[in-house]
TORKOL-4160 file (C-alpha; in steps of 0.2 Angstrom, whole numbers, padded with zeros to 4 digits, m for minus):
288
<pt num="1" X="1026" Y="0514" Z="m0061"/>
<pt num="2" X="1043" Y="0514" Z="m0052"/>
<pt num="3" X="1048" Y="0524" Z="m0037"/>
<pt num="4" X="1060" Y="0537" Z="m0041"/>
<pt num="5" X="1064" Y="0542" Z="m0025"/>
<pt num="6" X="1072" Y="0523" Z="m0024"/>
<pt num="7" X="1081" Y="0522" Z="m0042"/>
<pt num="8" X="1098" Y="0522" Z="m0046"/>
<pt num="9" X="1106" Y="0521" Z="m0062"/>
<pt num="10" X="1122" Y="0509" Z="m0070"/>
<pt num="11" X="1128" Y="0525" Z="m0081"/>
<pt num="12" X="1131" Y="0540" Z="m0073"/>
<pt num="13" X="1130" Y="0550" Z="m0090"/>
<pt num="14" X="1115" Y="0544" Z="m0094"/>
<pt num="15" X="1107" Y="0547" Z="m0079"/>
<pt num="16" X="1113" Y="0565" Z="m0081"/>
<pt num="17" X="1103" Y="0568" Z="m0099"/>
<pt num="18" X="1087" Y="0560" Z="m0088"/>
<pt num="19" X="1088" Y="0572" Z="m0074"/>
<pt num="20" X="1074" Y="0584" Z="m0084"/>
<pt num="21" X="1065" Y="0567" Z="m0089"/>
<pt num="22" X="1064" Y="0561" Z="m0069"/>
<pt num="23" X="1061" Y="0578" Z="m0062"/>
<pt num="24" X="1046" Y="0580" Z="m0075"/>
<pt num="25" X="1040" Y="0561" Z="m0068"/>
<pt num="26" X="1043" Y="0564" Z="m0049"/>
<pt num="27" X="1033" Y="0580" Z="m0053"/>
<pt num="28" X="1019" Y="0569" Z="m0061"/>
<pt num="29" X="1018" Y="0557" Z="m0048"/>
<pt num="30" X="1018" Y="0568" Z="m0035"/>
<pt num="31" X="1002" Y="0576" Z="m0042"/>
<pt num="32" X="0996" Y="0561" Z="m0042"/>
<pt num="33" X="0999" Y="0555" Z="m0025"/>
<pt num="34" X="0992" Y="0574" Z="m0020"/>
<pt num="35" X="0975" Y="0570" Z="m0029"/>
<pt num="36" X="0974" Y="0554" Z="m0021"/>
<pt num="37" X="0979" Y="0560" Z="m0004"/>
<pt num="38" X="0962" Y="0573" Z="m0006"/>
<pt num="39" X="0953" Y="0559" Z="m0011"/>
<pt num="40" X="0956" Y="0548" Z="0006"/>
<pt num="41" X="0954" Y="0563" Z="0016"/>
<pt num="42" X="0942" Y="0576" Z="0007"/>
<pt num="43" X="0931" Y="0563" Z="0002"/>
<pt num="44" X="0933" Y="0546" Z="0010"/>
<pt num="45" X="0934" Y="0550" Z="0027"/>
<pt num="46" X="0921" Y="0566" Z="0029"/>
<pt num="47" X="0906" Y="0555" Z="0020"/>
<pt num="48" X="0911" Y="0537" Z="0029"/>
<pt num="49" X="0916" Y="0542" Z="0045"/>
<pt num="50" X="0914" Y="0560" Z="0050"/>
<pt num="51" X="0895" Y="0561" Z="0053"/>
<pt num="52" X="0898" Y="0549" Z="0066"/>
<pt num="53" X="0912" Y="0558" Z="0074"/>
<pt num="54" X="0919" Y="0543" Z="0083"/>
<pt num="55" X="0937" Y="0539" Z="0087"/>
<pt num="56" X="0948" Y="0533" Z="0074"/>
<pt num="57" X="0946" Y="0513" Z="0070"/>
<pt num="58" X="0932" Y="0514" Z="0081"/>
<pt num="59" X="0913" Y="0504" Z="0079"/>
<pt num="60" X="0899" Y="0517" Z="0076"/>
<pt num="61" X="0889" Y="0502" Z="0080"/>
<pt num="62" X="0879" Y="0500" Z="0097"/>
<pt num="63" X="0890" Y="0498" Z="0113"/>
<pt num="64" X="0888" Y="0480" Z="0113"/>
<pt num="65" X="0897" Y="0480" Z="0096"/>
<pt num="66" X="0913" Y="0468" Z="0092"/>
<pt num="67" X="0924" Y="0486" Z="0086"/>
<pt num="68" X="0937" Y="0486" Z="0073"/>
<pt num="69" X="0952" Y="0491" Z="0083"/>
<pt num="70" X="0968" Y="0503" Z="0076"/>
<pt num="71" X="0979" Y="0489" Z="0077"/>
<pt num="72" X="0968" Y="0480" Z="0066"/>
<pt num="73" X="0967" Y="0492" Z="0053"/>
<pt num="74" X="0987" Y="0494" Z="0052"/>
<pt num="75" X="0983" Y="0473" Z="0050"/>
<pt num="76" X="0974" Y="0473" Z="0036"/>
<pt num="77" X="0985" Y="0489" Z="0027"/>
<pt num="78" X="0998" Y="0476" Z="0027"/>
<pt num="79" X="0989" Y="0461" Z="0022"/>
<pt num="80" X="0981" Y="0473" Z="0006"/>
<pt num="81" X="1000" Y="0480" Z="0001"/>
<pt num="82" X="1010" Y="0461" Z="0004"/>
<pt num="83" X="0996" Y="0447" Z="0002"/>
<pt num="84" X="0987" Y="0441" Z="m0013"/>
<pt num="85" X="0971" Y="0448" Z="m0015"/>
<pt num="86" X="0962" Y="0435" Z="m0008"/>
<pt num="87" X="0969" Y="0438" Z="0008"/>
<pt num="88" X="0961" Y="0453" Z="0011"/>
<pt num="89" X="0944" Y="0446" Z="0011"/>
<pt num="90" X="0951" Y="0431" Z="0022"/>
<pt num="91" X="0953" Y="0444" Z="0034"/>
<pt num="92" X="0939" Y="0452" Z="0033"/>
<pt num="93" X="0930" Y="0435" Z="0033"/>
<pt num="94" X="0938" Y="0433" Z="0049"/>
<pt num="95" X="0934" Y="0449" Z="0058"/>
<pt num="96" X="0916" Y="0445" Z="0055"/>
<pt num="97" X="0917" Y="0428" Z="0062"/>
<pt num="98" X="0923" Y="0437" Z="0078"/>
<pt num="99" X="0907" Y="0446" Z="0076"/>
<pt num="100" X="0911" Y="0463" Z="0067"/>
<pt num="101" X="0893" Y="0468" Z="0057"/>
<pt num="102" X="0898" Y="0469" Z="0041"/>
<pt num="103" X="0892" Y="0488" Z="0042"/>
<pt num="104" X="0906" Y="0493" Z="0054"/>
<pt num="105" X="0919" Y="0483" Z="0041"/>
<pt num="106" X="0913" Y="0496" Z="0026"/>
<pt num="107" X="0913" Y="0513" Z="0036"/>
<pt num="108" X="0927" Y="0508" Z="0052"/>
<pt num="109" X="0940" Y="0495" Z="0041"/>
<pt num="110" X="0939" Y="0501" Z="0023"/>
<pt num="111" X="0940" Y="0520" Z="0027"/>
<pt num="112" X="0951" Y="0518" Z="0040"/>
<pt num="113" X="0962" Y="0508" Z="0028"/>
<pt num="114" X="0961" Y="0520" Z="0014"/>
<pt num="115" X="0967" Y="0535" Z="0027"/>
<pt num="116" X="0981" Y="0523" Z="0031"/>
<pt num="117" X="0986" Y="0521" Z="0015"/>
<pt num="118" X="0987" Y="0540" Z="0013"/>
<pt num="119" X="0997" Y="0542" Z="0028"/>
<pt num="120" X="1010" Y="0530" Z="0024"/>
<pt num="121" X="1013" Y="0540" Z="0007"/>
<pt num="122" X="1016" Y="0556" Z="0017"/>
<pt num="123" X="1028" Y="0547" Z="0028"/>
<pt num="124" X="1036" Y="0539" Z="0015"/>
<pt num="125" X="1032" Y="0521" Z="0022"/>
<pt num="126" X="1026" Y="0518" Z="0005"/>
<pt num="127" X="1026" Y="0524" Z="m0012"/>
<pt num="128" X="1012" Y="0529" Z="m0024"/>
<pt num="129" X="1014" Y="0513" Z="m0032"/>
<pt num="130" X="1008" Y="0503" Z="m0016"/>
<pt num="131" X="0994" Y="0517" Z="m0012"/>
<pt num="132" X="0988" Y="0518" Z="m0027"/>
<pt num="133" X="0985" Y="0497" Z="m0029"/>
<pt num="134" X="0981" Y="0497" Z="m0011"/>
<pt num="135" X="0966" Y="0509" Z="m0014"/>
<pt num="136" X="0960" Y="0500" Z="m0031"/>
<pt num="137" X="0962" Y="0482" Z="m0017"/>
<pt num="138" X="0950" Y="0490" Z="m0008"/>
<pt num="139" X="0939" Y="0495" Z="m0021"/>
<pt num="140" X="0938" Y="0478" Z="m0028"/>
<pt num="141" X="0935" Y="0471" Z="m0010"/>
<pt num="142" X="0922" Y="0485" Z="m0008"/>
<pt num="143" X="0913" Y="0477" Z="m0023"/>
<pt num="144" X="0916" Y="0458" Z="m0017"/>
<pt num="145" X="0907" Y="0462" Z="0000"/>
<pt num="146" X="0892" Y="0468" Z="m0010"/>
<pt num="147" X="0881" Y="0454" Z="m0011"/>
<pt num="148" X="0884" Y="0449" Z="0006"/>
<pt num="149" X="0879" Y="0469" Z="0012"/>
<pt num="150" X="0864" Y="0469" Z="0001"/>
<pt num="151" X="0857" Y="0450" Z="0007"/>
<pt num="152" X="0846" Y="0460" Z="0017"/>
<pt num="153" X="0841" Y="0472" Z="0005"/>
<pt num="154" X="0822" Y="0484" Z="0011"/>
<pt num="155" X="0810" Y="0480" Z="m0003"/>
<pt num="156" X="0811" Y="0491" Z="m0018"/>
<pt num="157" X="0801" Y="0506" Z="m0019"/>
<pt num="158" X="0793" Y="0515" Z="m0036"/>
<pt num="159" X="0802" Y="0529" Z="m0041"/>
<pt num="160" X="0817" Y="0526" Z="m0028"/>
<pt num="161" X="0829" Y="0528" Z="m0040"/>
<pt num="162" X="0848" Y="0536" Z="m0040"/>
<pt num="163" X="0863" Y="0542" Z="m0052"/>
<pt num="164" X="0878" Y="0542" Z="m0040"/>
<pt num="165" X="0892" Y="0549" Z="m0052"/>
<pt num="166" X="0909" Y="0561" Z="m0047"/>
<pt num="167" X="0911" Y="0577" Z="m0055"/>
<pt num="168" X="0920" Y="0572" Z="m0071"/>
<pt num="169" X="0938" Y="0575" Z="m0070"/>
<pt num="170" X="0938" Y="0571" Z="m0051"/>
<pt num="171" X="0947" Y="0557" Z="m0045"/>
<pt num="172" X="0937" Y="0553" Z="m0032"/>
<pt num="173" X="0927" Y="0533" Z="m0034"/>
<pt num="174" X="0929" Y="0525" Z="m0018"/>
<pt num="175" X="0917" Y="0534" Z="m0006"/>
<pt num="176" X="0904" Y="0533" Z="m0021"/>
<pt num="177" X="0906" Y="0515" Z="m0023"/>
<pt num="178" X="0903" Y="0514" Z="m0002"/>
<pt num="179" X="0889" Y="0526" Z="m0004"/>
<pt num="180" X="0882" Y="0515" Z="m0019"/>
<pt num="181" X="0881" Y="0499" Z="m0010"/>
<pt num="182" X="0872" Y="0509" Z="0006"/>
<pt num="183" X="0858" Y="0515" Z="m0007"/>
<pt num="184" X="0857" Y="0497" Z="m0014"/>
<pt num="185" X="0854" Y="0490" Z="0005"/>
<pt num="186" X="0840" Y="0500" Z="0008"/>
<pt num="187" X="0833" Y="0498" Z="m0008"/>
<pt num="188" X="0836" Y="0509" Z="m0020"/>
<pt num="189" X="0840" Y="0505" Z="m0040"/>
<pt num="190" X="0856" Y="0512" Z="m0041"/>
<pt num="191" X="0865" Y="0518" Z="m0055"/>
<pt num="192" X="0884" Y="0524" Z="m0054"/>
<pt num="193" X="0898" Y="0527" Z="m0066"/>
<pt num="194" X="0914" Y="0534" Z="m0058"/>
<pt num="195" X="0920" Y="0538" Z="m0076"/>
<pt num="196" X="0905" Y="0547" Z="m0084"/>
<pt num="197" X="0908" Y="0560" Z="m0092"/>
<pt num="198" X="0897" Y="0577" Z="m0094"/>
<pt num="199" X="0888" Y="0570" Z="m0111"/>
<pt num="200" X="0885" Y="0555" Z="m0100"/>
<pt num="201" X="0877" Y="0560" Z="m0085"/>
<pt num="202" X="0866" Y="0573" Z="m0098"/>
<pt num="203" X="0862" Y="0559" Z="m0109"/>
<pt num="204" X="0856" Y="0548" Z="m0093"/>
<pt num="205" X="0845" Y="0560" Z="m0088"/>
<pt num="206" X="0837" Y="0565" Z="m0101"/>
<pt num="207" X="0833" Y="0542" Z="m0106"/>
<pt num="208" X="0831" Y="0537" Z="m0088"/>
<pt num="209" X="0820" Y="0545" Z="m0074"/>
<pt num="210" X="0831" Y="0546" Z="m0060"/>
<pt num="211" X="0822" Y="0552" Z="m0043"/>
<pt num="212" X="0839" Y="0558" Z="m0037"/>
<pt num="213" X="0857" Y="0563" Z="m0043"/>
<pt num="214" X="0869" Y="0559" Z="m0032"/>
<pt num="215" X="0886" Y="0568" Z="m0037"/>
<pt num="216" X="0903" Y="0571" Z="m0027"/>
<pt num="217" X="0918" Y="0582" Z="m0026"/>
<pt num="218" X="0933" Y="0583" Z="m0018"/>
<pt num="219" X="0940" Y="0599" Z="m0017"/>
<pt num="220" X="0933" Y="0617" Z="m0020"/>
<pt num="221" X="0943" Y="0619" Z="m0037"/>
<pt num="222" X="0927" Y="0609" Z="m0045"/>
<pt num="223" X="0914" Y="0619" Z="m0036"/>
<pt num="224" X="0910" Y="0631" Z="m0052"/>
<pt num="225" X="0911" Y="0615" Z="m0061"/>
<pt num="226" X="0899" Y="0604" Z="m0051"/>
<pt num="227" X="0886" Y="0621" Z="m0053"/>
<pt num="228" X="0885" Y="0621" Z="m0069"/>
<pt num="229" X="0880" Y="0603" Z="m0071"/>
<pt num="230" X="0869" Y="0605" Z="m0059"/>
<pt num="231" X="0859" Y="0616" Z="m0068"/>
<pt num="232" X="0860" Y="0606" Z="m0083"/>
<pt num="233" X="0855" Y="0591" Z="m0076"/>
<pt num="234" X="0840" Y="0602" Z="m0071"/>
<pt num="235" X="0837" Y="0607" Z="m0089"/>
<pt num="236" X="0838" Y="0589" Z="m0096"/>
<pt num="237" X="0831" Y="0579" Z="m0085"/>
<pt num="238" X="0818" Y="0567" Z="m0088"/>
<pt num="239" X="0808" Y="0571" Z="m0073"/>
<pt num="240" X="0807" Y="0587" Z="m0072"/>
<pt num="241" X="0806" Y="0588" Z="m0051"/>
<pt num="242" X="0822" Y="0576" Z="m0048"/>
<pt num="243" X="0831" Y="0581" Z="m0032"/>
<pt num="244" X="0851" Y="0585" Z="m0032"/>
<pt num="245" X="0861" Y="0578" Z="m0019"/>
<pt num="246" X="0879" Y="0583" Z="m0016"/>
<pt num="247" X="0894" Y="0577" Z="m0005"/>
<pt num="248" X="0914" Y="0579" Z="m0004"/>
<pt num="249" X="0925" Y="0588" Z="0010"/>
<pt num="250" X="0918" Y="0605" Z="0003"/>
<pt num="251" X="0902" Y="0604" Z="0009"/>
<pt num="252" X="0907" Y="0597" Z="0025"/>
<pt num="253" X="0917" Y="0614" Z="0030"/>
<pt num="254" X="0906" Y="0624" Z="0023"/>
<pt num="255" X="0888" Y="0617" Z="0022"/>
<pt num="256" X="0878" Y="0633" Z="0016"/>
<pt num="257" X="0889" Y="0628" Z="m0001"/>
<pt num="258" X="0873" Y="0615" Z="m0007"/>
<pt num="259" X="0860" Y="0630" Z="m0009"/>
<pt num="260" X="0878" Y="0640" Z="m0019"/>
<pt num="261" X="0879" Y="0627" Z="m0032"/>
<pt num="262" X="0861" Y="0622" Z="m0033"/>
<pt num="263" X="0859" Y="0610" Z="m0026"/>
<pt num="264" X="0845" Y="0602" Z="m0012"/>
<pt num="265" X="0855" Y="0591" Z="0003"/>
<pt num="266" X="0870" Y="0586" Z="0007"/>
<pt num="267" X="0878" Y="0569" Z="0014"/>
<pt num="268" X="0892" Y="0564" Z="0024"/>
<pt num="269" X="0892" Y="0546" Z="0023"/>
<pt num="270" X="0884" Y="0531" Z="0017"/>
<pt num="271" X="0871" Y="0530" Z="0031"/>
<pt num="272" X="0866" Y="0549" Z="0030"/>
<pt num="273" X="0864" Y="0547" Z="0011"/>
<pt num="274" X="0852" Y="0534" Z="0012"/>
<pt num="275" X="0841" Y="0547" Z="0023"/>
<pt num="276" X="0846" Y="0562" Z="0014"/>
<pt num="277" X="0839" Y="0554" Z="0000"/>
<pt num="278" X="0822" Y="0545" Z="0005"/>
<pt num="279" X="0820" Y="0563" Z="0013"/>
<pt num="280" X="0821" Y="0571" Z="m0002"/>
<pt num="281" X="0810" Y="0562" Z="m0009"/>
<pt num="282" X="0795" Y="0569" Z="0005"/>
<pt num="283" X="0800" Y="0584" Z="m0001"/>
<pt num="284" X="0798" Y="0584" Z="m0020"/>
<pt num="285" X="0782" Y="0577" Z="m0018"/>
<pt num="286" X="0776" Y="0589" Z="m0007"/>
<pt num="287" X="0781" Y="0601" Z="m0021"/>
<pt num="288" X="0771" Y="0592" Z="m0034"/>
C-alpha cells in the first residue's frame, strides 16, 4: 500500500497510460480511509467515550485519578506510527506506573488514540497506510493488556454467556475487541469473531447457548441488514429466550432504533455493555 498523493514517476509516458489505473486506486483507498474514518468516530468513540461525556483525553475515573492528558495521547500516536511495536506498550507501562488505572488507558488512550489517527488522515498528517497500521497497533495492544485487565476478573456466573460479533461486512473490530475484554472483566465467557460471517453467527447459535448477542454497526446503511439477522438469530437460537444487544453510532443519535431492528438494549461503551447485559439477563428471566 503506497500513498499516491506522494508518488511521482521516472517516465512521463507511462505515467500517462496509469492515470486511469491510480485514479481507480486513489478512489479505492479513499473508500477505504472513509470506512475507517466511520469506524473511529461512529463506533469507537460513541460506545468508549461518549456515555461518559467527559472532555477529550480526559479520566472518567474518580477526581483523585492520575488522567491521561491530550498531550499524551498526541504521545503515544507518534510512538504507534514511528516506534516498534514494543514501544507502545512501554508507554503504556509507563503511564500506569505514574498511576493511570488501566481502565482509563482502554477508554481515555486507546480511543482517543484511534480518533487521532483519524484526524491526521483528514488533515493529511498521515496517510491510510499509517492509519490503517496504527489502528491494527492498537488492536494488538488492546489484546496484549488483556490478561492484565482481566487479573481481577468477578467470578463467573452460569449462563453469563456472550456472542459480540459486527454486522458482517462491517469494518468495525476495534470497539468490539474493547467491549470484549469489559465483559471478560466482569465475568462473562465471551465469544467474539470480528470476521464471522452470517452462516457463522447462525451456525453458533444454533450449537452454543449464548445468554446474549452482542452485535455492532457503524452506519445506518447496515440497519436493514443488522434486522434481519436479528430475527434470525431469533429463529435459530439454542435458547430460545436469548436477549439481543446492539451498539454503533446509529443507535446513539437515534436510540428508539433498538426496538426498529429488534432488538432489546443498547450500549455505548464498555462499561454500559457490561450493565446492559447482566440487566438483560433480570429481564429474560422474569419473562420465563
Amino acid at each position: 500500500m503506497v500513498d499516491f498523493r506522494q508518488q511521482g514517476d521516472d517516465c512521463d509516458g507511462g505515467m500517462a497510460e496509469r492515470e486511469p489505473a491510480l485514479a481507480a486506486e486513489r478512489a479505492a483507498i479513499g473508500e477505504r480511509a472513509s470506512r475507517l474514518i466511520q469506524t473511529i468516530e461512529g463506533e469507537v468513540i460513541p460506545r468508549l467515550m461518549l456515555v461518559h461525556r467527559v472532555p477529550y483525553g480526559h479520566s472518567s475515573n474518580g477526581a483523585g485519578a492520575v488522567r491521561v492528558e491530550p498531550h499524551q495521547v498526541a504521545e503515544f500516536v507518534s510512538v504507534i506510527l514511528c516506534e516498534p511495536s514494543e514501544a507502545a506498550l512501554d508507554y503504556v507501562s509507563a503511564l500506569q506506573d505514574q498511576g493511570v488505572a488501566l481502565e482509563s488507558i482502554y477508554l481515555d488512550l486507546l480511543a482517543a488514540a484511534a480518533r487521532l489517527l483519524g484526524v491526521r488522515w483528514e488533515t493529511d498528517d498521515s496517510d491510510f497506510l499509517q492509519v490503517t497500521l496504527g489502528l491494527r497497533r492498537l488492536q494488538e495492544l488492546a489484546h496484549q493488556l488483556s490478561p492484565a485487565f482481566t487479573s481481577e476478573i468477578e467470578p463467573s456466573e452460569l449462563g453469563r454467556r456472550v456472542l459480540l460479533v459486527p454486522v458482517p461486512g462491517d469494518q468495525h473490530t476495534f470497539g468490539s475487541v474493547i467491549v470484549a475484554e469489559f465483559m471478560r472483566r466482569a465475568g462473562w465467557d465471551v465469544w467474539d469473531d470480528p470476521g464471522a460471517s452470517r452462516d457463522d453467527i447462525i451456525a453458533l447459535v444454533q450449537n452454543e447457548s449464548f445468554s446474549v448477542v452482542g452485535l455492532s454497526v457503524s452506519c445506518d446503511a447496515r440497519l436493514e441488514g443488522l434486522s434481519s439477522l436479528i430475527r434470525a438469530i431469533r429463529r435459530s437460537s439454542r435458547n430460545k429466550s436469548i436477549g439481543i444487544m446492539v451498539g454503533g453510532r446509529p443507535f446513539v443519535e437515534r436510540p428508539e432504533q433498538v426496538t426498529l431492528v429488534g432488538a432489546d438494549v443498547t450500549a455505548s461503551d464498555g462499561k454500559e455493555a457490561v450493565s446492559q447485559a447482566q440487566h438483560l439477563l433480570a429481564l429474560l428471566a422474569d419473562r420465563v
